[in-house]
C-alpha positions, 0 to 999 in steps of 0.5 A, a space after each residue: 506260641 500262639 499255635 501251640 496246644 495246651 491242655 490240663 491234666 483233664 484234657 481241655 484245651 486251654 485257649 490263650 488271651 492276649 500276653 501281659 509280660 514276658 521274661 527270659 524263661 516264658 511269657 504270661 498271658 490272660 485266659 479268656 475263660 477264666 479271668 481269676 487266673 492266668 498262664 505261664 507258657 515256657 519258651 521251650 520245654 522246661 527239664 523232666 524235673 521242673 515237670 515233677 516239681 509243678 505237678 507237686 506245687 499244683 497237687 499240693 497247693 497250701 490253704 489260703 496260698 493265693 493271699 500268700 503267692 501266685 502258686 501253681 493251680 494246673 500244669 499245662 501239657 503240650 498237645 494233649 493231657 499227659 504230653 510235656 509239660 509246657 506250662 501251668 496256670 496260677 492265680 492272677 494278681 490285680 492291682 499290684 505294682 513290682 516292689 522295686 517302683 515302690 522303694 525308688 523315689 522317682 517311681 514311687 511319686 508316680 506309681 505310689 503317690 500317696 505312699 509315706 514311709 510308714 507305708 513303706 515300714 507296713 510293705 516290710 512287715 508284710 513282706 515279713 510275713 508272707 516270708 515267715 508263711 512260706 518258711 513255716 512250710 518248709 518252702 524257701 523263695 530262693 531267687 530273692 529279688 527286687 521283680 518277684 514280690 508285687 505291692 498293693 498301693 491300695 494297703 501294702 499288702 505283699 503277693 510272690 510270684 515266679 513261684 515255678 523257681 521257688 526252693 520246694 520241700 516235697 516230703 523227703 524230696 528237695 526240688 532246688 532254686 537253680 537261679 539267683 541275682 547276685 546283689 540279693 545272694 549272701 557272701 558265702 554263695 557268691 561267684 558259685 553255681 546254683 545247680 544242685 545247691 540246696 539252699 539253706 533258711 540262713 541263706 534266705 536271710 541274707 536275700 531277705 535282709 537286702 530286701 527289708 533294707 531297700 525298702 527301709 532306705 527308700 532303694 539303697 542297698 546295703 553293699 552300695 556306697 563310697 569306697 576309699 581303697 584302691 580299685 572298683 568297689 563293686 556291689 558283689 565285691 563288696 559283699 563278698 568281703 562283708 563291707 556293710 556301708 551302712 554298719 558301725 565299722 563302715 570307716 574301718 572298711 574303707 566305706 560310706 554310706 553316699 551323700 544323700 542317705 538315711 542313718 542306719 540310726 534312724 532305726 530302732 537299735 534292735 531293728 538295727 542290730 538285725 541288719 548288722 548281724 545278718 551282714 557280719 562276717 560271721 553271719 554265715 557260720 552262726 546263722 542270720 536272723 530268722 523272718 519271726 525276728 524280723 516280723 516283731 521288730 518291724 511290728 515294733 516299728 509301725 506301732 512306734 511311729 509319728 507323724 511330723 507336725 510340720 508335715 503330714 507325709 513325714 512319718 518317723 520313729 517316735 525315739 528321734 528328736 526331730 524328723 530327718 526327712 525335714 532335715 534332709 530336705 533342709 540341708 540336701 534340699 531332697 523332698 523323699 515324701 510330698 503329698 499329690 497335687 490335689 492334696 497340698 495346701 493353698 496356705 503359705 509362710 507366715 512367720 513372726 514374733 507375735 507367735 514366739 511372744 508368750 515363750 519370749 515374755 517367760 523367759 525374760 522372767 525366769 531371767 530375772 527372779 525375784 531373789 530373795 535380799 537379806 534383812 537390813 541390820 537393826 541398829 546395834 545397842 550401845 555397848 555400856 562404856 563402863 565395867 559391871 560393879 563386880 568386875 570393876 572392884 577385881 580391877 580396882 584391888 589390881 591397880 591398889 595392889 599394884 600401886 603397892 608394889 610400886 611404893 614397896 620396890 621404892 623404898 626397898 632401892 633406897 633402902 638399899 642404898 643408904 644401907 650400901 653408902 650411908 648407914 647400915 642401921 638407916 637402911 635396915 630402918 627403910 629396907 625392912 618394911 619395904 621389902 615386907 610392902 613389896 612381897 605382900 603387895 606382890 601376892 595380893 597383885 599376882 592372886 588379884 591377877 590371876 583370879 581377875 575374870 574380865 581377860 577370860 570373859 574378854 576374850 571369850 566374847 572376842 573370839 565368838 565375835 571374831 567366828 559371827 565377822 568371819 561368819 558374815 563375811 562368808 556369808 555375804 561372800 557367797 551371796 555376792 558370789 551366787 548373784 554373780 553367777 547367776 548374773 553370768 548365767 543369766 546373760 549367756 542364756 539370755 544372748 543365746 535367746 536374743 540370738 535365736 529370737 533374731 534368727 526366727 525374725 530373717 524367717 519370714 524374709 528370707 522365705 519372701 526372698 526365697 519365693 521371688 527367687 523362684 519366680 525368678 527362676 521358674 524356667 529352670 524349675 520348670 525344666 527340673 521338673 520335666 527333667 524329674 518326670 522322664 524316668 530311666 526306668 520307662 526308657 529303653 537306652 542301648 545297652 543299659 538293661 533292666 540290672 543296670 537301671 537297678 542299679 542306678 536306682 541304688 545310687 538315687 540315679 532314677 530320672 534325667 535330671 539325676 544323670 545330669 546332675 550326678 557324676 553317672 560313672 561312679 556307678 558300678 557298670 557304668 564306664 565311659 561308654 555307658 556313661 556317655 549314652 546316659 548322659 546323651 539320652 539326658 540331653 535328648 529328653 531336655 531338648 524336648 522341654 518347652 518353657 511355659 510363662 503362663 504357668 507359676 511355680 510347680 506346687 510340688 516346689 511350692 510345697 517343698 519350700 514351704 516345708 523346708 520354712 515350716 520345718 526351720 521354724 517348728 525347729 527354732 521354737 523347738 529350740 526356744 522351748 527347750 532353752 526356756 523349759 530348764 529355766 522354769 525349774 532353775 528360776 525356781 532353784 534360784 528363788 530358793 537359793 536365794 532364800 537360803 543364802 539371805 537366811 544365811 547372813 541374817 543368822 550370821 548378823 544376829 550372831 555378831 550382834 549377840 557376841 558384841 553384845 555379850 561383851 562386858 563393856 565397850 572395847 575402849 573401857 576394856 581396854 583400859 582395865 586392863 592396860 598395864 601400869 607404867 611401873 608394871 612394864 618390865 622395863 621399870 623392873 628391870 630398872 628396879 633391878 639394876 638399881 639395886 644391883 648398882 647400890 650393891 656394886 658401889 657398896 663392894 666398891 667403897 669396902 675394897 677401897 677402905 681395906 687397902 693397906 696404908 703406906 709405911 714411911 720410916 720414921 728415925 727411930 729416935 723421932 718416933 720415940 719421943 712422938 710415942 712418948 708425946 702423942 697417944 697411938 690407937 688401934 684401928 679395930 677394923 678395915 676403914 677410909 680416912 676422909 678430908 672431912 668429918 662426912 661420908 660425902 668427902 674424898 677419900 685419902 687413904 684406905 686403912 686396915 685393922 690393926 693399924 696404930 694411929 694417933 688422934 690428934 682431935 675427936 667430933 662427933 664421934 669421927 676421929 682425926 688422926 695421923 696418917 702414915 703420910 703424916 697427912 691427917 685425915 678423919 675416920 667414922 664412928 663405924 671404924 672403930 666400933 669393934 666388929 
């Protein structure tokens, strides 16, 4: 190439300096003349219209293009101006890295120390940016890829080259991009040819998309991950059939992100949900978003993040609780983001409870309020053990009247009696008066009763006296209740506490012991690291070409340590033989490792370690904070509940203090006003009842037995008339009983009827012995024969 003549459209010869890169179409080399620029010479003459293309890139270069793109500065014609186009010259980009040592983080360690994943999120913005320029001339990149965007380690900023293959929009002309790689080519393009396709904004999305992805989860791509289905789960099968390992629907598609990843989570949602609308399956049909969406919402991020307070180098979005680079050091024991050698700390671990004692001391306060008791109970009055002088005389003309009735009912049962069995006039004598003593007793003690107000005022006060007990009772059960709850709560918070404050205590030891570990072992770290520092990429591996190195990039496989401890065939691409040579080159760099005594643990070890402690313990006073920051407001909460139920009782005790106050005397001289009398009790009534009933009942008796009809015993007829002539014969004016003796109290002999002739024999004291048809004699009262 070398002896081939180049010139410019104005005629010089154009001398080549030294090559500085070669790819598949031509070779880069510098210019001895002119140091701001250099030269891309094709390896054979490219087609007419490449030539039209650049001639029109070169006649038509936009503004300000050389802070955007290597742009075309002058065609290169073979032999003489005007002949074939060869070539052209462009500016030279200084101090630029290839993207792809950028976002892998074995490279990054060593191109981009010094690079934090803010400096990533900024690489994406300006990648954005030159985008949404390129776009906004109405030029598209086309072959999106990982080698055609070089970085500034200096401040991020973003140049294209390969700009000869660039889509162009010449007025109403379109030179298309007739090259692309599949992993950056959108699943509506894949397995197609380029020729004559005209690419389209939504297209580029995808590219673009793939891109800011690599760069946001440090190398992984988007397509990349762990397939459950059956057969090879490829990366361009996988976009084919839109199965974004990192979306929200990744298990419904059989994939996984891999082991070792950042959550499409850590994002912000709505730069979240730009990734999962440009890989949907409808993406193609309702368009991707456009690079302005991606430069506000990457803008958003770089203004939203923070800086991990346990380490430096972690940068992350400002909406996460914790900082998931420490968790991933943590759990994974991955260290994406460590400071240069010159920079780390000489400070190790030091924990202990002198650091967590104030936060200590303050929960075991707010542990224990100080509650609020309820006042003790004043002593209670007495209660006067007599009646008021008012109530005490309604109760009183009660018990007269009642005492009345009891007399009245007496003499009313005897009376009734001796007018039964004895004497009519006797018992109307007693019977009459009594029964006026009865009823009018009876109104007096029924109006006496029902006008009586100390059973109204009794119960009154007892059933405001039963609502104040009641009412205390409750009250006091709600206290006991909250005091136990808070007890309970108390003493699960308070486990909680001792079991943290024990885990921050095994810091400190376990950090030591973790430190002569890795002195112990400080042969295999020194071999690790050795094993870190021999990358993939700066080796050449038969068969293994730059493709299959990226993608073993995209599944976190970068150095020699990786392909001794990853499983190499996982890798699409990678089969049994591939795998094989990997993993003997592995074992032929370790082979070269030489362990040196004389050297310590690597600081970049130290560090890590140091770290992942610091991290665990920024996280267990994380967690003490936030178990003690509630506390604060539930203390408070629970003085002042407290004060409430303590109010509570207080008010209830002073309410059952007025309501037994208010009663009219003490329970017992209550009580006894208002006992029944005895002769009160329905029982003696009944009995009273009875009585009479009974007088009644044997007075019916003794006037049955007096009307019985006496026996006739036939006399001889002569006989009975010399008696009629010798002995008087009397009419029985009325029913009567003839008795042994002259008294009420003596047997009866026969009953004898009205009408009867009898004859008295003798007469005393107005009782009469007569003749009975037995011939027995027998005596009669006065009342028999009275005419009735």
């Amino acid at each position: 190439m070398s002896q081939t003549l180049l010139f410019n459209s104005r005629g010089e010869r154009i001398a080549l300096g030294p090559e500085l890169g070669r790819g598949g179409e031509g070779a880069v080399y510098a210019l001895p003349r002119d140091a701001q620029h250099v030269a891309k010479v094709y390896l054979s003459a490219p087609p007419a219209e490449q030539g039209q293309k650049l001639l029109w890139m070169a006649a038509n270069a936009p503004k300000g293009v050389e802070k955007l793109a290597a742009w075309p500065h002058e065609v290169l014609y073979e032999g003489r101006a005007g002949g074939p186009v060869r070539g052209f010259t462009m500016p030279r980009v200084n101090g630029f890295k290839p993207i792809h040592l950028l976002y892998s983080t074995a490279s990054r360690r060593k191109e981009f120390p010094t690079a934090d994943w803010a400096f990533l999120v900024q690489t994406a913005l300006n990648c954005a940016s030159v985008f949404e320029e390129l776009h906004a001339l109405g030029h598209l990149v086309g072959d999106v890829n990982e080698s055609n965007l070089l970085v500034s380690p200096k401040d991020a900023t973003v140049r294209l080259i390969d700009c000869d293959s660039f889509q162009i929009r010449a007025g109403s002309r379109v030179y298309r991009c007739e090259v692309g790689v599949p992993l950056f080519t959108p699943p509506e393009l894949q397995g197609q040819s380029f020729a004559g396709l005209e690419r389209t904004a939504s297209h580029e999305g995808f590219s673009l998309a793939v891109l800011l992805f690599h760069l946001l989860f440090l190398g992984r791509h988007p397509f990349t991950g762990v397939f459950s289905g059956q057969g090879e789960m490829t990366p361009e099968r996988a976009i084919r059939e839109f199965r974004f390992a990192y979306g929200r629907n990744a298990r419904a598609l059989q994939m996984t992100p891999p082991a070792i990843h950042l959550p499409l989570a850590t994002l912000p949602g709505e730069l979240a949900g730009l990734f999962e609308q440009a890989f949907a399956p409808e993406a193609s049909r309702t368009g991707r978003p456009g690079t302005t969406a991606w430069y506000r919402a990457l803008q958003t991020l770089a203004r939203a993040l923070r800086t991990c307070p346990q380490e430096p180098t972690h940068k992350y979005p400002q909406h996460l609780a914790a900082c998931p680079w420490c968790e991933m050091m943590a759990t994974r024991g991955v260290a994406f983001f460590t400071a240069p050698g010159s920079q780390a700390p000489t400070q190790g671990f030091t924990c202990g409870f002198p650091d967590i004692e104030p936060l200590w001391l303050e929960a075991q306060r707010l542990l224990s309020p100080n509650l609020t008791a309820p006042a003790p109970v004043a002593p209670m009055p007495a209660v006067p053990e007599w009646l008021p002088e008012d109530l005490q005389a309604e109760v009183n003309r009660v018990r007269q009247a009642s005492l009345a009735m009891l007399v009245g009912g007496v003499l009313a049962t005897v009376g009734w009696w001796v007018l039964v069995l004895a004497s009519s006039r006797v018992g109307q004598l007693i019977l009459v008066p009594s029964c006026t003593l009865l009823a009018s007793a009876s109104v007096l003690w029924w109006k006496g009763r029902r006008d009586l107000r100390l059973p109204a005022l009794m119960a009154e006060q007892q059933g405001l006296l039963r609502q104040a007990e009641s009412g205390l009772a409750a009250a006091q059960a709600e206290y006991e209740r909250f005091k136990e709850e808070l007890n309970r709560l108390a003493e699960r918070a308070r486990q909680l506490l001792h079991g943290l404050r024990a885990e921050y205590g095994r810091l400190q030891p376990e950090y030591e012991a973790e430190q002569r570990r890795q002195l112990q072992h400080r042969e295999a770290l020194q071999r690790e690291q050795f094993l870190r520092n021999a990358l993939i990429e700066d080796q050449e591996i038969e068969g293994i070409k730059q493709g299959l190195k990226s993608n073993l990039v995209r599944w976190g496989i970068e150095s020699a340590y990786d392909v001794l401890k990853e499983d190499v065939r996982q890798v699409p691409g990678f089969g049994a033989v591939r795998s094989a040579r990997l993993v003997a080159w592995a074992k032929e760099v370790e082979k070269g490792f030489r362990f040196d005594p004389s050297l310590a643990v690597s600081e970049a070890e130290r560090r890590a370690l140091v770290s992942h402690f610091l991290h665990r313990k920024a996280s267990l006073r994380s967690r003490l904070e936030a178990e003690v920051a509630p506390l604060r407001t539930w203390s408070q909460e629970m003085v002042k509940r407290s004060g409430e139920l303590a109010a509570k009782v207080e008010g209830a005790q002073q309410q059952k203090m007025r309501a037994t106050l208010g009663m009219p005397a003490a329970q017992p001289a209550m009580e006894v006003a208002l006992k029944p009398r005895v002769w009160e009790d329905p029982r003696c009534v009944l009995g009273l009842v009875a009585a009479v009933l009974l007088g009644g009942l044997v007075g019916l008796m003794t006037r049955t037995s007096e009307r019985t009809e006496p026996m006739n015993v036939a006399r001889p007829p002569v006989a009975q008339a010399q008696v009629e002539h010798e002995i008087p014969a009397e009419v029985l004016p009325q029913d009567c009983m003839a008795r042994e003796r002259a008294t009420t109290v003596a047997p009866v002999l026969e009953r004898l009827s009205a009408g009867s002739r009898l004859e008295v024999v003798a007469e005393e004291g107005g009782w009469r012995k007569v003749v009975l048809a037995s011939g027995r004699e027998g005596w009669t009262g006065p009342g028999c024969w009275s005419v009735p």
